[in-house]
N, C-alpha and C positions, 0 to 999 in steps of 0.2 A: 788733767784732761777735761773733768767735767767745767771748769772756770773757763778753759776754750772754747767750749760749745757753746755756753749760754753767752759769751761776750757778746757774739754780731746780735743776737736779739735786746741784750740790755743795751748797745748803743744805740739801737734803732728805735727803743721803747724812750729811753729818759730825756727829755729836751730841755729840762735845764740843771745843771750840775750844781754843788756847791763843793768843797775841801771834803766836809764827810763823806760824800757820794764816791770819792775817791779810793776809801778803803776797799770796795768791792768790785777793784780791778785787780787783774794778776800781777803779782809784785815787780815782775821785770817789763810789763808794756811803760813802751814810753808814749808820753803824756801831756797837753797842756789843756790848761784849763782857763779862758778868756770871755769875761762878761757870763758865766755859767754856761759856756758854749765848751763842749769836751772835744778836744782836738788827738787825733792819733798818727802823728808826724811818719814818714819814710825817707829818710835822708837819702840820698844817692851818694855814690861816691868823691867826686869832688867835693861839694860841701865839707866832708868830711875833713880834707886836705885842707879848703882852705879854712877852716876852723883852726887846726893846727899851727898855720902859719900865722894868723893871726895872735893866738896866745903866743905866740915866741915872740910878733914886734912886740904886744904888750909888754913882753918880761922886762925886757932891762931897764927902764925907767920908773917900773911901779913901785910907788909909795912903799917901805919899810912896810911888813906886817900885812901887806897884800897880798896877793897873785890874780892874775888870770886863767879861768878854766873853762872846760867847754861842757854843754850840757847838763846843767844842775839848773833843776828846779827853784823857784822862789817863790814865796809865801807872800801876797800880796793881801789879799781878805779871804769871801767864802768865795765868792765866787771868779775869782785869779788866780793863779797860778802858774807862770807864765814857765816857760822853758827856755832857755837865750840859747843861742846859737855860743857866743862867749859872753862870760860874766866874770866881773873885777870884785874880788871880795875878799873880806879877811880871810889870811892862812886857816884861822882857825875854825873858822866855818867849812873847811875843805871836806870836813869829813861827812858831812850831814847833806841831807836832800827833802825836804826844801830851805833853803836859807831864806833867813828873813829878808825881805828885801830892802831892809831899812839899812844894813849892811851894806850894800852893795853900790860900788863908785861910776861903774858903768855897764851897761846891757849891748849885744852887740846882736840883731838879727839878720838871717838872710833869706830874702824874699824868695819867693819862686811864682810863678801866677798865679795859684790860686791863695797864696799868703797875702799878698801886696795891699790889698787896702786894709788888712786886718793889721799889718806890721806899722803899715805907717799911720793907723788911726787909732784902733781899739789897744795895742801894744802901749802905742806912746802916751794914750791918756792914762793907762792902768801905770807907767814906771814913773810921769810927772808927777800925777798924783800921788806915788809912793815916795818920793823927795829921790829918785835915783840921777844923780849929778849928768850922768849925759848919755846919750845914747844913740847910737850906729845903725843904719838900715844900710846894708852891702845888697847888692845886685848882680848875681855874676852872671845875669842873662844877658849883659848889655852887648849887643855883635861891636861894637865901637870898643869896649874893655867896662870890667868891673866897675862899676858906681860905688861909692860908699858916701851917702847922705850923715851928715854929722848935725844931730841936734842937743840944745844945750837949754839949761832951765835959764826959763824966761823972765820977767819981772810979773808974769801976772800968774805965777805958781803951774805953768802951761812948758813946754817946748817952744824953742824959736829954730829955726830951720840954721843954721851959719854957714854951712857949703856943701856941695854936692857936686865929686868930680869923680873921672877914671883917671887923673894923673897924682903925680906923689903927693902924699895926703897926710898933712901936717897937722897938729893941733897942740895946744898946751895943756887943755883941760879932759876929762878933769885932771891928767896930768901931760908932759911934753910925748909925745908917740909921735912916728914917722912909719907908714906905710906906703911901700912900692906899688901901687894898685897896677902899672903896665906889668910890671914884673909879675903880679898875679895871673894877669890876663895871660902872660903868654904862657906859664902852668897849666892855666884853663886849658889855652888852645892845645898843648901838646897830650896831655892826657884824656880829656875831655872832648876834646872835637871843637872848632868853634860853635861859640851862639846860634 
């Protein structure tokens, strides 16, 4: 109880974060840590959903000795730590929180307004930077259906943007996947409400 009373003031006291700083939250808040910036995520429902449905297209294509999962932390430096909406990583890392991120084949986020520049700028330089093979900015605010932005490492150690659609969303990297993004959209709409 007393760890819940003092949090709102430690997060309103400390402005910039590292990995150690991290011990002296309570063990079940969730968590991301980006450019020493502490972030304290509230998923709503959907998201939830489509996380789910996303780790199921991953499943059946993934590399021997992988998986895809949702919500696990990775270990970037002191001051990252990012949280994926889905991350493709070894089996055997399934058990641990944070995974190193040198492990991990792909990062999968999902924006919301007040995430959006931090997904698609601070996110992607902290996963380029960490060698993470590719990585997904999904949108499921788009009133037209679901975005998923798919970027892939670059030649210059950076991201290169490759596509950005709401219709079925193919790629081979880092391995062959196929997602229905209309089929998402109309999930959204029936549980969710439209955009």
């Amino acid at each position: 109880m007393t760890a819940a009373l003092k949090l709102p003031s430690l997060l309103d006291e400390k402005q910039d974060w590292t990995v150690d700083d991290l011990a002296s939250l309570p063990p079940d808040l969730r968590y991301e840590l980006i450019d020493g910036r502490l972030i304290v995520p509230s998923p709503t429902g959907f998201p939830q959903i489509l996380g789910v449905e996303i780790v199921l297209a991953l499943r059946p294509s993934c590399p021997p000795g992988y998986a895809p999962a949702p919500d696990l932390s990775l270990s970037i430096d002191r001051r990252n730590e990012p949280r994926p909406d889905v991350v493709v990583i070894p089996e055997r890392e399934l058990h641990r929180s944070p995974v190193p991120v040198s492990n991990a084949l792909l990062a999968v986020e999902f924006v919301s307004p007040s995430s959006h520049f931090r997904d698609m700028t601070a996110k992607a330089a902290a996963y380029a930077t960490a060698g993470v093979r590719g990585y997904w900015v999904v949108n499921p605010a788009v009133p037209d259906g679901i975005v998923l932005t798919e970027f892939r490492m670059g030649a210059d150690a950076g991201y290169d943007m490759v596509t950005s659609t709401n219709k079925v969303f193919e790629t081979t990297e880092p391995y062959p996947v196929t997602l229905d993004l209309p089929a998402l959209t109309r999930v959204r709409d029936r549980v969710a409400g439209p955009a």
